[in-house]
FIPALUM-231743 format. One line per 5 residues: number of its first residue (from 1); their letters; for each residue x, y, z of C-alpha. Coordinates in nm, 3 decimals. Last residue first. Layout:
// FIPALUM-231743
NUM	a	X,Y,Z; ...
***
This chain:
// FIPALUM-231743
684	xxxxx	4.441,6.115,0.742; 4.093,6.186,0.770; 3.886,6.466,0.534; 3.621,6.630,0.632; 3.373,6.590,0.327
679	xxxxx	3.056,6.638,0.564; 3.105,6.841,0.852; 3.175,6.668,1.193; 2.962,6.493,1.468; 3.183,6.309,1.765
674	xxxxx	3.328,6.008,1.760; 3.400,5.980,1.372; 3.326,5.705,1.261; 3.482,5.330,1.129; 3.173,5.130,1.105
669	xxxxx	3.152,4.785,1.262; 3.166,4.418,1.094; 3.102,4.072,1.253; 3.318,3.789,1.190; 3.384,3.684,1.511
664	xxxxx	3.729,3.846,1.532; 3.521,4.204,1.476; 3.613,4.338,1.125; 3.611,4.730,1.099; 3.396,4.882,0.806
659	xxxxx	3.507,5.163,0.544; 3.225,5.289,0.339; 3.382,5.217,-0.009; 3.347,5.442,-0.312; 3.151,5.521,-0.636
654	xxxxx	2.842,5.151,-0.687; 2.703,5.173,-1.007; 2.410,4.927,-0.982; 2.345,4.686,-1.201; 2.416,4.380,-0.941
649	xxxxx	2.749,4.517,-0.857; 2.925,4.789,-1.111; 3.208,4.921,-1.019; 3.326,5.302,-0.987; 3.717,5.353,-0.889
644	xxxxx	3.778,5.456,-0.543; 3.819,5.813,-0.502; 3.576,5.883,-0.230; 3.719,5.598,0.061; 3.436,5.687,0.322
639	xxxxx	3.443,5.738,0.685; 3.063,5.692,0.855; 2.845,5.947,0.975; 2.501,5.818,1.079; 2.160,5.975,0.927
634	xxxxx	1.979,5.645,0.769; 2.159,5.352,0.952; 1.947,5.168,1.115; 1.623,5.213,0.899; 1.853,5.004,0.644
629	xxxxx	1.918,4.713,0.836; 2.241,4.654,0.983; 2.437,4.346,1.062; 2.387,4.102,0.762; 2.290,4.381,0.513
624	xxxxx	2.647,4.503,0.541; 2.803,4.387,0.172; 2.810,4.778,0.095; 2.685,4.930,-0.233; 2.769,5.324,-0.277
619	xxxxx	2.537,5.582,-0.474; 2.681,5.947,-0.468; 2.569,6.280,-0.326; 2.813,6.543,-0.340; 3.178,6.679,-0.240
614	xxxxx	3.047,6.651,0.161; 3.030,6.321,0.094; 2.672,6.263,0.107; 2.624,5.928,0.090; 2.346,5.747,-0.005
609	xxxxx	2.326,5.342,0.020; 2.224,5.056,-0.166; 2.291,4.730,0.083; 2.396,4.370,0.003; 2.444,4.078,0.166
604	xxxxx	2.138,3.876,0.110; 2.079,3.976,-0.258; 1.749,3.937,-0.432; 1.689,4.270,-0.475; 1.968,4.575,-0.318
599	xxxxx	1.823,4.666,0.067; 1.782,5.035,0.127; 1.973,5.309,0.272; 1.913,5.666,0.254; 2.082,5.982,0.388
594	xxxxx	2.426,5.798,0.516; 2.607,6.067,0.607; 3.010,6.155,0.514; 3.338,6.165,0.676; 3.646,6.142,0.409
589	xxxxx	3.922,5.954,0.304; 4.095,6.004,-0.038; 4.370,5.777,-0.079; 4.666,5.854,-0.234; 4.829,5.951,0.111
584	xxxxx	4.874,5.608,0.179; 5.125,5.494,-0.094; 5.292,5.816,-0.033; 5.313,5.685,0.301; 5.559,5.475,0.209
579	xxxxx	5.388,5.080,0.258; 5.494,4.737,0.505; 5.354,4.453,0.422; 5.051,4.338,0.611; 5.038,4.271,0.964
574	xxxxx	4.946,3.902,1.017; 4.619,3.808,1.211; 4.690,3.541,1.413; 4.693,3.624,1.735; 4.286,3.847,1.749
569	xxxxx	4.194,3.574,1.555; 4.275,3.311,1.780; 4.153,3.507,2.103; 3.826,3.628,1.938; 3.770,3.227,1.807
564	xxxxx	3.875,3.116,2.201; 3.601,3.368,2.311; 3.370,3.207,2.094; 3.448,2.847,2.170; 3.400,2.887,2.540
559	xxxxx	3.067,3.087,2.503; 2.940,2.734,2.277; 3.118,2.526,2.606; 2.919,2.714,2.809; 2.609,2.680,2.647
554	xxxxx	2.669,2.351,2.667; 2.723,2.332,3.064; 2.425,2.507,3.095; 2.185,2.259,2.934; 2.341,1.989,3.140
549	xxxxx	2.313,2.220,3.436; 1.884,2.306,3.364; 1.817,1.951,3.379; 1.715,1.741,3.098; 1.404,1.514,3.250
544	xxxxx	1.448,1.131,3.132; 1.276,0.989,2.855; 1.104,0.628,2.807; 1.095,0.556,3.174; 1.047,0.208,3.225
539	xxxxx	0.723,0.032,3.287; 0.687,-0.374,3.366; 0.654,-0.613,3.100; 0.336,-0.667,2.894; 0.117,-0.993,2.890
534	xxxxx	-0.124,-1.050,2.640; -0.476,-1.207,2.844; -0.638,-0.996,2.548; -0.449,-0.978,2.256; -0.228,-0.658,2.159
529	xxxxx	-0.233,-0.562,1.786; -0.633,-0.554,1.828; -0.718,-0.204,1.761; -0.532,-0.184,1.464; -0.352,0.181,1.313
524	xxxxx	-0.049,-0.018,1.270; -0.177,-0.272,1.053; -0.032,-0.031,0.699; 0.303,-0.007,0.905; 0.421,-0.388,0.879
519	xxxxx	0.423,-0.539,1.238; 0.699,-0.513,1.465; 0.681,-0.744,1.765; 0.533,-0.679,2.105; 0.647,-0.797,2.485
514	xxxxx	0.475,-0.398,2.542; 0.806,-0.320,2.710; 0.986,-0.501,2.438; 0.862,-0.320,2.168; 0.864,0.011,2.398
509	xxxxx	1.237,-0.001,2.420; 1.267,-0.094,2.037; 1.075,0.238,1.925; 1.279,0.427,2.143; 1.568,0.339,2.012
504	xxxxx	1.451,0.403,1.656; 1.285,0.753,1.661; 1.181,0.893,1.387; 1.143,0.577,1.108; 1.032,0.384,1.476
499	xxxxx	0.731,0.604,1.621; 0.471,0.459,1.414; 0.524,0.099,1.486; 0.615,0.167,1.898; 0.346,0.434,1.871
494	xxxxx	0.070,0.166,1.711; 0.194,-0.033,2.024; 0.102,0.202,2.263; -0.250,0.302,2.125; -0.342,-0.053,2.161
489	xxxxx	-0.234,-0.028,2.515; -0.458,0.242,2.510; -0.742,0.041,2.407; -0.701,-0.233,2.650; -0.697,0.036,2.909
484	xxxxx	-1.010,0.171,2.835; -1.174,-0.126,2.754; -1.020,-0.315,3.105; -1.122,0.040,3.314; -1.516,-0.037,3.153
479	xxxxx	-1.520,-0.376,3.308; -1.353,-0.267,3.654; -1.702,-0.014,3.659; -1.736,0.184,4.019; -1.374,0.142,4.195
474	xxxxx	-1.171,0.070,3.906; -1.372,0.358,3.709; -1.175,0.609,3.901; -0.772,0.498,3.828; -0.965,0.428,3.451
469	xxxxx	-1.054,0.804,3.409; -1.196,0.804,3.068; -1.076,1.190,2.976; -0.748,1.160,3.161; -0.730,0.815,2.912
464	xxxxx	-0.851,0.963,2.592; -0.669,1.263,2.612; -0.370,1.124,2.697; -0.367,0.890,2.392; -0.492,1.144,2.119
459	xxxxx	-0.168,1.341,2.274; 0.050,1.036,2.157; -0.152,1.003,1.845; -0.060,1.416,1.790; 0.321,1.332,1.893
454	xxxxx	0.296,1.059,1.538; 0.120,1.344,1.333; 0.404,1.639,1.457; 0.653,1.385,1.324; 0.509,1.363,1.002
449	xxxxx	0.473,1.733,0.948; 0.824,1.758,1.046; 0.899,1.529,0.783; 0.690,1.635,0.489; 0.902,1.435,0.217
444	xxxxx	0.623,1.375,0.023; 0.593,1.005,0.099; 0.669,1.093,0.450; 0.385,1.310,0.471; 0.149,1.041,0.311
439	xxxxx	0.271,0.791,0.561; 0.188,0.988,0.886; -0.224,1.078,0.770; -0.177,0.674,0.614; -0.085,0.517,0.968
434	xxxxx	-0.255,0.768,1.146; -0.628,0.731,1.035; -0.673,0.424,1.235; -0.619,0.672,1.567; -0.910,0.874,1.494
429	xxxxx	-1.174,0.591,1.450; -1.098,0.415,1.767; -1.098,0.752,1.940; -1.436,0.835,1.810; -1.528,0.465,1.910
424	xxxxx	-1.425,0.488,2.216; -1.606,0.815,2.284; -1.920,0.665,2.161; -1.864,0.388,2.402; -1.754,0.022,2.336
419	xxxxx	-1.892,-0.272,2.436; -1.624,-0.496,2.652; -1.257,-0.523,2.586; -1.081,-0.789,2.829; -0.752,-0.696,2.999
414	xxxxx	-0.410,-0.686,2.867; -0.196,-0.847,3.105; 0.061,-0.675,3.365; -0.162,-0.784,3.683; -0.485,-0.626,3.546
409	xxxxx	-0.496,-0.343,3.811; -0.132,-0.224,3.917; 0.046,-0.398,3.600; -0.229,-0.236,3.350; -0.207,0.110,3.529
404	xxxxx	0.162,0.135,3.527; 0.175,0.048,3.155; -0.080,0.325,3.043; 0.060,0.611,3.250; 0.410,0.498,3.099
399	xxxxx	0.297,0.482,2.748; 0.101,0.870,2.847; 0.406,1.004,3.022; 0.636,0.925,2.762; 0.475,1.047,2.533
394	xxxxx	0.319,1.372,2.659; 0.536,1.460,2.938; 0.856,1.362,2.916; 0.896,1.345,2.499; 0.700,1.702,2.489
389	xxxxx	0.715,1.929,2.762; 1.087,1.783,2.840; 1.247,1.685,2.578; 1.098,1.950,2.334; 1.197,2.214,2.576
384	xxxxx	1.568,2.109,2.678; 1.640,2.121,2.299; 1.466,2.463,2.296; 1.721,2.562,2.572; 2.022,2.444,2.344
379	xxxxx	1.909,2.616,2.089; 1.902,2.477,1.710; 1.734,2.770,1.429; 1.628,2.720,1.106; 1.662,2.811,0.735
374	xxxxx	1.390,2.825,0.496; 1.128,2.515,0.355; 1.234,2.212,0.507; 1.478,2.390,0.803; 1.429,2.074,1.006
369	xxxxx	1.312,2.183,1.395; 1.081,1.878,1.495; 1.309,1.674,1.292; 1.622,1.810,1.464; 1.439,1.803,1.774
364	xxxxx	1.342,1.431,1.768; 1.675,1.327,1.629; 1.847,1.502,1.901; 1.644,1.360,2.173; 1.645,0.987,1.968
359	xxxxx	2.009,0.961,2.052; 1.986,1.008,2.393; 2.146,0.721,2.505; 2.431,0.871,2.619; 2.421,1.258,2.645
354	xxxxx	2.790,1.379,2.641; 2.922,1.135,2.436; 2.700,1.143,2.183; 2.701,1.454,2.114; 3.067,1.459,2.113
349	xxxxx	3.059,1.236,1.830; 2.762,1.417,1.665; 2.896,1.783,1.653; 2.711,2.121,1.756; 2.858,2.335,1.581
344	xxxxx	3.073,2.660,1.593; 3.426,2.529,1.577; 3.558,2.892,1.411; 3.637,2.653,1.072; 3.319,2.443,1.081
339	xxxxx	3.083,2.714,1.083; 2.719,2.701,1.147; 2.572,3.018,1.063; 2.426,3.226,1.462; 2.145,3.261,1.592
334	xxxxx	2.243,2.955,1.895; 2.276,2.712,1.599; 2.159,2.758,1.214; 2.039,2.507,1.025; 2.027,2.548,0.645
329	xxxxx	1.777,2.473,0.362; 1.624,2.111,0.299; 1.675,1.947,-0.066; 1.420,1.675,-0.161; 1.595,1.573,-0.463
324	xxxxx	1.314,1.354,-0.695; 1.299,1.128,-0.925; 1.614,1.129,-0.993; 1.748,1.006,-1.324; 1.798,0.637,-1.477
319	xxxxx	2.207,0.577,-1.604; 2.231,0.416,-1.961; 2.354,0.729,-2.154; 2.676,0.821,-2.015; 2.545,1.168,-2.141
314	xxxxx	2.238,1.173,-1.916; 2.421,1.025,-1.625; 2.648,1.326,-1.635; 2.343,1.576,-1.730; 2.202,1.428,-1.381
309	xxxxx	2.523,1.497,-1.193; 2.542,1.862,-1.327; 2.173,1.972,-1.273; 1.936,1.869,-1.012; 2.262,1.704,-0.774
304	xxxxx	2.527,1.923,-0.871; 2.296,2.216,-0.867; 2.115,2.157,-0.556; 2.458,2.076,-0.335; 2.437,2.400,-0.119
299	xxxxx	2.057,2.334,-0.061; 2.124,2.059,0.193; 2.093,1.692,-0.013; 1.850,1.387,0.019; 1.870,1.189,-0.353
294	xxxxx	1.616,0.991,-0.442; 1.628,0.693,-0.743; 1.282,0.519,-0.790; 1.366,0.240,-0.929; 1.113,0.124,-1.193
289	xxxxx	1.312,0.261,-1.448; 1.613,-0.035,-1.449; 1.952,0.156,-1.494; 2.081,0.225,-1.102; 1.936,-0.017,-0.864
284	xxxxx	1.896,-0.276,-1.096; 2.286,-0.208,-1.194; 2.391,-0.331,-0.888; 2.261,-0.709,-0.917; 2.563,-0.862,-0.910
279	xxxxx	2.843,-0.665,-0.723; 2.546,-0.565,-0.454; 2.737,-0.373,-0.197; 3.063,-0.258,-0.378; 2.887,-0.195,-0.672
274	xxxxx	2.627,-0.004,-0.491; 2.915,0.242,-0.329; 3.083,0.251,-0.713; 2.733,0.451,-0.773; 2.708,0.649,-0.495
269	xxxxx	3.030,0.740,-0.564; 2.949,0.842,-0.890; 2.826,1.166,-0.685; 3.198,1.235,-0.538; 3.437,1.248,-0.892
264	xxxxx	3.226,1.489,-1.102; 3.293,1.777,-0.815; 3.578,1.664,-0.694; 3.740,1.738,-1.048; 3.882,1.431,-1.175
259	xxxxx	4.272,1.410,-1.149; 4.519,1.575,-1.349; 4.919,1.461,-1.247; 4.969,1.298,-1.613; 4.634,1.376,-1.823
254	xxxxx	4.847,1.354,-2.189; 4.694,0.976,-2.217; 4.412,0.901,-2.081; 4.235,0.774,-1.771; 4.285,1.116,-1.513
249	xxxxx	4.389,1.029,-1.214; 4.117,0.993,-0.885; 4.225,1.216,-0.623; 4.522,1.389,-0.494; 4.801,1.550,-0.686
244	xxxxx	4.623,1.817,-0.846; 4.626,1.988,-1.163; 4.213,1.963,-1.236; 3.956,1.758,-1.449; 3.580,1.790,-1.475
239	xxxxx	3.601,2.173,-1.584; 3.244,2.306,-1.620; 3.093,2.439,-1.967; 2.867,2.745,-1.898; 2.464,2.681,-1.872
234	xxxxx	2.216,2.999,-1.919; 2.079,3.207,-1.688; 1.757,3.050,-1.696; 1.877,2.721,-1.634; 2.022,2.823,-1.322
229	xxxxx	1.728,3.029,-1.188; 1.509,2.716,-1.267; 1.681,2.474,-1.082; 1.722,2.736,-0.746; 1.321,2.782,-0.773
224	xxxxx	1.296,2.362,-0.794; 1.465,2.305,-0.520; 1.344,2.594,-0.267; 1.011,2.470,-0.440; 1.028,2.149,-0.330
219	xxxxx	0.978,1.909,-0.629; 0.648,1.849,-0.812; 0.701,2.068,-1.098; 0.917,1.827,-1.200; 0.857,1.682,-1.579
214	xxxxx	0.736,2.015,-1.694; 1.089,2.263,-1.548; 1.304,1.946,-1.416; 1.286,1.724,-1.736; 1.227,1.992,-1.997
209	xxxxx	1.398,2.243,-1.916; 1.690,1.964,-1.847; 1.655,1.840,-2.145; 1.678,2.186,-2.375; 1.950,2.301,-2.176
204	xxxxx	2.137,1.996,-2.217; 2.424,2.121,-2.465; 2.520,2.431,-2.200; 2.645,2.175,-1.971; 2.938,2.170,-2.154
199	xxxxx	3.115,1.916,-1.914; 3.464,1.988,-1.958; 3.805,1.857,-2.026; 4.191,1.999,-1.904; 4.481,2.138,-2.044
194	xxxxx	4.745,2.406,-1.917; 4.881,2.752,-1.991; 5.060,2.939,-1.713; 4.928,3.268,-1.522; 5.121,3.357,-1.275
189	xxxxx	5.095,3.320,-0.912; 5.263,3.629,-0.645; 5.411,3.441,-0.395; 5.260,3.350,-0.046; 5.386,3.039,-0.049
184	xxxxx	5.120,2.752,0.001; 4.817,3.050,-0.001; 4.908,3.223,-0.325; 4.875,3.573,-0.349; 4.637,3.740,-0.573
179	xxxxx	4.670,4.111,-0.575; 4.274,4.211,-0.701; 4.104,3.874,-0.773; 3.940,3.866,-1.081; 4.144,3.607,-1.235
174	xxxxx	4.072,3.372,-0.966; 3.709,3.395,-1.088; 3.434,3.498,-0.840; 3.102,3.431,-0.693; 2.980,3.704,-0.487
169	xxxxx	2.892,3.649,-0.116; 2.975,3.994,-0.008; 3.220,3.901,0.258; 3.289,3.520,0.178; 3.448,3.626,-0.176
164	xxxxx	3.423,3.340,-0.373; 3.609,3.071,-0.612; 3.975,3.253,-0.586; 3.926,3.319,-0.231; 3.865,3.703,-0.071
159	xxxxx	4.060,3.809,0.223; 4.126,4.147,0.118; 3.759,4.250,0.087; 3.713,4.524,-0.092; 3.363,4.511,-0.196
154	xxxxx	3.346,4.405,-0.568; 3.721,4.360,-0.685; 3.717,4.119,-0.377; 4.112,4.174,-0.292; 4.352,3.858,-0.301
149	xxxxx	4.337,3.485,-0.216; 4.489,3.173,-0.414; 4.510,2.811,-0.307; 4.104,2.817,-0.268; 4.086,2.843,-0.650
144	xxxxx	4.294,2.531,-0.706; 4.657,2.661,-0.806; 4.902,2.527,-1.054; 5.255,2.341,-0.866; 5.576,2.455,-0.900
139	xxxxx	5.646,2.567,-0.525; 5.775,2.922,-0.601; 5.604,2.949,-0.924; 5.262,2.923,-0.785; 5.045,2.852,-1.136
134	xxxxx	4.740,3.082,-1.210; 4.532,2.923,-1.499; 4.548,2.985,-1.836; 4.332,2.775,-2.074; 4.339,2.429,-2.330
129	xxxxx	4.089,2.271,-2.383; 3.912,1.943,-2.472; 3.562,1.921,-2.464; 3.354,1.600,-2.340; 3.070,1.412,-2.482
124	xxxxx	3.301,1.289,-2.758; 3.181,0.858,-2.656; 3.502,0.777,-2.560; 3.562,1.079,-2.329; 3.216,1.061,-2.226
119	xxxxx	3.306,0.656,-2.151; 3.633,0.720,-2.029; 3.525,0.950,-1.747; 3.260,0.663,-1.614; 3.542,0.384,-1.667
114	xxxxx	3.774,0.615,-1.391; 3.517,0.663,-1.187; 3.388,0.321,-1.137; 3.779,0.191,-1.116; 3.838,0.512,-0.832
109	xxxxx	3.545,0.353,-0.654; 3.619,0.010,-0.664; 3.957,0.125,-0.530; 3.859,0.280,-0.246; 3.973,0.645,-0.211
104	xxxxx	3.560,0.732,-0.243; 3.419,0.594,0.056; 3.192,0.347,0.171; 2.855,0.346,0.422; 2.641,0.033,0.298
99	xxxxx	2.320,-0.068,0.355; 2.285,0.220,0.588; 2.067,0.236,0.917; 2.168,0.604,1.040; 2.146,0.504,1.423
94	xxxxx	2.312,0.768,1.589; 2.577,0.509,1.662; 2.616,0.390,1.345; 2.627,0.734,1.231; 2.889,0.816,1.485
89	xxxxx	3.121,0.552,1.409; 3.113,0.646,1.063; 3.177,1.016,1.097; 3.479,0.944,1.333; 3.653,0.633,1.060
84	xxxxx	3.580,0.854,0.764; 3.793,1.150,0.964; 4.108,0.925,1.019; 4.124,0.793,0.727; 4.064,1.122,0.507
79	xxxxx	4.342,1.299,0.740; 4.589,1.005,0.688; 4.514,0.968,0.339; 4.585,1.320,0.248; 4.956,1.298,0.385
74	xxxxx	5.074,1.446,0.694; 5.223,1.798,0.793; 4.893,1.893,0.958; 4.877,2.230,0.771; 4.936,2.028,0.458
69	xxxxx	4.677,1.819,0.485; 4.463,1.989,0.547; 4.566,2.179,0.231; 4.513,1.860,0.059; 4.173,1.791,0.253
64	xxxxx	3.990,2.122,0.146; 4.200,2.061,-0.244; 3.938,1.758,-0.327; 3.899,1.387,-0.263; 3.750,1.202,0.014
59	xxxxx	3.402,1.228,0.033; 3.279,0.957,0.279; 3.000,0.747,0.181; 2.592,0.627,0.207; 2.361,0.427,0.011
54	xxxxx	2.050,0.339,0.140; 1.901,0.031,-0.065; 1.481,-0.034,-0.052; 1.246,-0.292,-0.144; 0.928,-0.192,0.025
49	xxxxx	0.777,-0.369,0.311; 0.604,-0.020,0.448; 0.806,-0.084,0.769; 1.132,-0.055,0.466; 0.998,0.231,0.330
44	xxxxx	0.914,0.425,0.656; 1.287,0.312,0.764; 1.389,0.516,0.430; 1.218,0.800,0.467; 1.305,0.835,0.823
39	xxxxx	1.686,0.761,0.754; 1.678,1.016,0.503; 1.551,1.264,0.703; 1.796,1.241,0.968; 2.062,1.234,0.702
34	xxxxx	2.010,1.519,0.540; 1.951,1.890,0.621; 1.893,1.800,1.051; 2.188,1.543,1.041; 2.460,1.789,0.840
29	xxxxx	2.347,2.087,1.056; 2.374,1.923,1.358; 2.749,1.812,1.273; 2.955,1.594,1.113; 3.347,1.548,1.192
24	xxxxx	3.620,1.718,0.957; 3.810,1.678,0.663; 3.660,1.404,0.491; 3.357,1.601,0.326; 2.998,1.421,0.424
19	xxxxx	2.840,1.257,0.119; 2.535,1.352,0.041; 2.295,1.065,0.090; 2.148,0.859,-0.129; 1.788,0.634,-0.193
14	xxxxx	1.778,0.359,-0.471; 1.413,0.283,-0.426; 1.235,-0.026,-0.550; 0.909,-0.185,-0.748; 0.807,0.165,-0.823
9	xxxxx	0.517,0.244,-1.050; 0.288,0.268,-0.755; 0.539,0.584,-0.583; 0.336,0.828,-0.843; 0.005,0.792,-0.663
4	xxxx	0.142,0.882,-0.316; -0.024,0.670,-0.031; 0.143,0.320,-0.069; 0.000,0.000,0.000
***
């Protein structure tokens, strides 16, 4: 039985994971956009007796882990070893139920990639060619994007990579960098010539409009809106081949020291991951169309998985597509952007460790909080909240409620069910709906709208037994207490069915509590799982109370890890080179007032201000939308750099800089005057 009209035609489902980057452990974020989700869809499928593989890997390839690497003064295979080894550790022990969890420096993988390449190569779906790209003379090697860092010629940012500038959030070239610098040396690069082969995604337009635009107007829209914009702005050729040292090597001749670009290497490992699993019967799971093939991404990895990886299978030619890509936005922790670099996360392993057997917690409140539709927020103090008025007190309380009062009156069996009641029959009636009001939302990937189903059964539950009264009836009625308690106990073990895809451990303590086996999730919503004269074991607590010190003690440890960020940056920061102060004196620096300020369209970062300069009024865009909003800011004096050269950002002549101060967090402050001066005063 399944609920969604489109899932009939499938006979299986091929579902995937991102695959979590090698260089570090996985956090919050990672379980709340993906793999919590996943796991729920797939442990739905598998109750719903579907034929189902969950393929799962490490990403180890790419320049992150070379320069790593190098920081660490080991090899790359030491710091993707030692980081696959965490991450799958604490899936297993979060309970992510993979088939198979793999990696990419195998050698099945590497063989799978290699044959993929060689088959566009073969078949002349690639193009040859030959470019410039920045080399580092000094250490004789050509530079990945994030090797090289110079001035954002956009905002000014000195700090900005070759691939992006992280203040203003524009994408970038190398090339457009102002004073590149390599990263390895800190020499100047140059620009050398060198060969590689592309993807020109610009050839499968036409499908992809097709496919994703009319074939998938079903899709999320954060997925489908980010599709759309792409294909819209038309398709460039992508490099699938780099200079690097590390990864999968190039299959051809003329490709010594190129490897596959990260980028086309990492999704066929799902592929080499199902090879390595089912060396048979693999390609059932990948080329017969009625497997339903799913992929559960965070929205940084829509284009490679709507766009680039499907075009890939498309031009291999035997590959089936996704059906769908349920993509969730970002989570954000304590108000603030996860960040793996200042150590702001939450991460699994030491999750675990510091709440044992708490698993399901987290996985509750990262389902009940899942960014689906925009990004989210994780707080420790919410955390406490959901355990605590909601695990403690509704389900818990109501199973253990239920189990206390069948031991203390019925001698642990389930008693006898006599006529029913119009209320027992409402309640009867609302609780068979669950199995297919729960499955549906699965089905469409409504997760927290899933969850929120299974707690509502769970309230249905208290309701119906502080409504009924059995600890009163006992006295008065002992054959009405059996009905009502029989039929809570029925509500029990439809919870231990329902309550498994979301949370696992729980579901198996309440199985054996109840002396109950699994039963497919279409009989869930039964009245007569549990016979009568069944005999259930004694209550345990379910959830335990989080007190206010564990809660504190995290907190803590978050305050901890921002002061030590302040402390390291404040350290580390180099001066720059030394400059004459003709050098200096070149700029012109003067106070001005903001006179209007207003947000730039469809930017984040951005902000159009007014300045009068004192010399006139001009237009300048600043990347400050993050910290100030425009009603902010109207009227203050801030310094300005007047004779910058005009640029264009987002169609908008932008003439000068409004000079900001960096805070160690990340956080930028104006540079004013303390007290009020005249516009155009000039600082030097």
């Amino acid at each position: 039985m399944k609920y969604t009209e489109n899932d009939k035609r499938f006979n299986r489902y091929c579902v995937t994971t991102a695959l979590p980057y090698a260089n570090g452990p996985v956090h919050i974020g990672h379980l709340a956009g993906v793999y919590v989700p996943a796991d729920i869809y797939v442990r739905y499928l598998r109750q719903m007796g579907e034929d189902v593989l969950f393929i799962g890997g490490s990403d180890e390839h790419g320049v992150p882990i070379t320069i790593k690497a190098r920081k660490e003064g080991v090899n790359p295979q030491q710091i993707v070893d030692r980081y696959h080894s965490i991450i799958k550790d604490s899936f297993e022990q979060f309970g992510i139920s993979f088939d198979i969890y793999s990696r990419t420096s195998s050698e099945i993988h590497s063989k799978t990639a290699s044959e993929f390449f060689r088959k566009l190569y073969e078949n002349s779906k690639l193009v040859e060619k030959t470019t410039q790209q920045y080399y580092d003379p000094q250490e004789k090697v050509f530079l990945a994007d994030r090797y090289i860092m110079g001035t954002c010629p956009h905002c000014g940012n000195e700090k900005a990579y070759g691939d992006q500038c992280e203040a203003c959030g524009t994408s970038l070239s190398a090339t457009d960098l102002i004073n590149p610098k390599s990263t390895i040396s800190g020499a100047e690069p140059v620009l050398k010539e060198t060969k590689h082969w592309y993807l020109p995604l610009g050839d499968y337009e036409d499908f992809l409009k097709q496919w994703i635009l009319e074939g998938h107007k079903e899709w999320k829209p954060n997925v489908y809106g980010q599709c759309k914009s792409w294909i819209e702005q038309g398709l460039q050729e992508r490099a699938v081949t780099r200079d690097l040292d590390w990864g999968v090597q190039v299959p051809v001749e003329g490709a010594e020291g190129k490897v596959l670009y990260v980028w086309f290497d990492a999704p066929i490992g799902y592929i080499s991951n199902t090879k390595e699993l089912k060396p048979d019967d693999w390609e059932k799971w990948w080329k017969e169309t009625d497997t339903k093939l799913v992929h559960f991404i965070g929205k940084d990895n829509i284009v490679f998985h709507c766009i680039i990886f499907p075009v890939m299978l498309k031009a291999e030619g035997s590959y089936i597509l996704p059906e769908n890509v349920p993509a969730n936005e970002f989570l954000n922790l304590e108000g603030d952007k996860i960040s793996t670099s200042r150590n702001w996360a939450v991460w699994l392993h030491e999750y675990l460790r510091d709440f044992p057997d708490k698993q399901d917690v987290l996985r509750y409140v990262l389902c009940a909080n899942a960014p689906e539709t925009k990004d989210n927020d994780f707080t420790w103090k919410d955390f406490q909240t959901h355990n605590n008025s909601e695990l403690v007190a509704i389900l818990g309380n109501f199973v253990n409620r239920t189990i206390v009062l069948t031991h203390k009156y019925f001698g642990g069996q389930v008693p006898n069910i006599g006529i029913l009641n119009d209320s027992d029959r409402q309640m009867v009636e609302q609780m068979s709906q669950y199995p297919q009001k729960i499955g549906r939302s699965i089905e469409q990937y409504r997760f927290r709208e899933a969850l929120s189903e299974m707690m509502n059964l769970a309230r249905l539950g208290n309701k119906y037994l502080t409504e009924n009264e059995p600890w009163k009836t006992i006295k008065t009625d002992k054959e009405r207490t059996a009905t009502v308690l029989n039929l809570s106990l029925q509500i029990c073990a439809a919870l231990a069915v329902m309550m498994e895809p979301f949370l696992p451990f729980t579901a198996k303590k309440l199985y054996r509590m109840l002396n109950f086996a699994p039963v497919a999730w279409y009989e869930s919503g039964r009245t007569d799982l549990l016979g009568e004269g069944h005999a259930v074991n004694p209550a345990q607590l379910l959830f335990e109370l989080i007190d206010d010190k564990q809660i504190e003690q995290q907190t803590e440890k978050l305050q901890q890890t921002k002061k030590t960020n302040s402390i390291d940056s404040a350290e580390t920061e180099p001066q720059k080179e030394s400059i004459k102060y003709e050098q200096f004196a070149q700029m012109d620096i003067r106070v001005g007032t903001i006179v209007e300020a207003e947000k730039v369209a469809k930017t984040k970062k951005l902000l159009k201000l007014t300045v009068d300069t004192g010399i006139d009024k001009r237009t300048i865009v600043s990347g400050i939308a993050e910290y100030y909003k425009p009603e902010e800011i109207t009227g203050r004096q801030v310094s300005v750099l007047v004779n910058l050269e005009p640029k264009n950002l987002k169609g908008i002549e932008s003439r000068g800089m409004i000079l900001m101060a960096e805070n160690p967090d990340g956080t930028l402050s104006f540079v004013s005057p303390d007290k009020s001066l005249k516009n155009g005063s000039k600082i030097s």
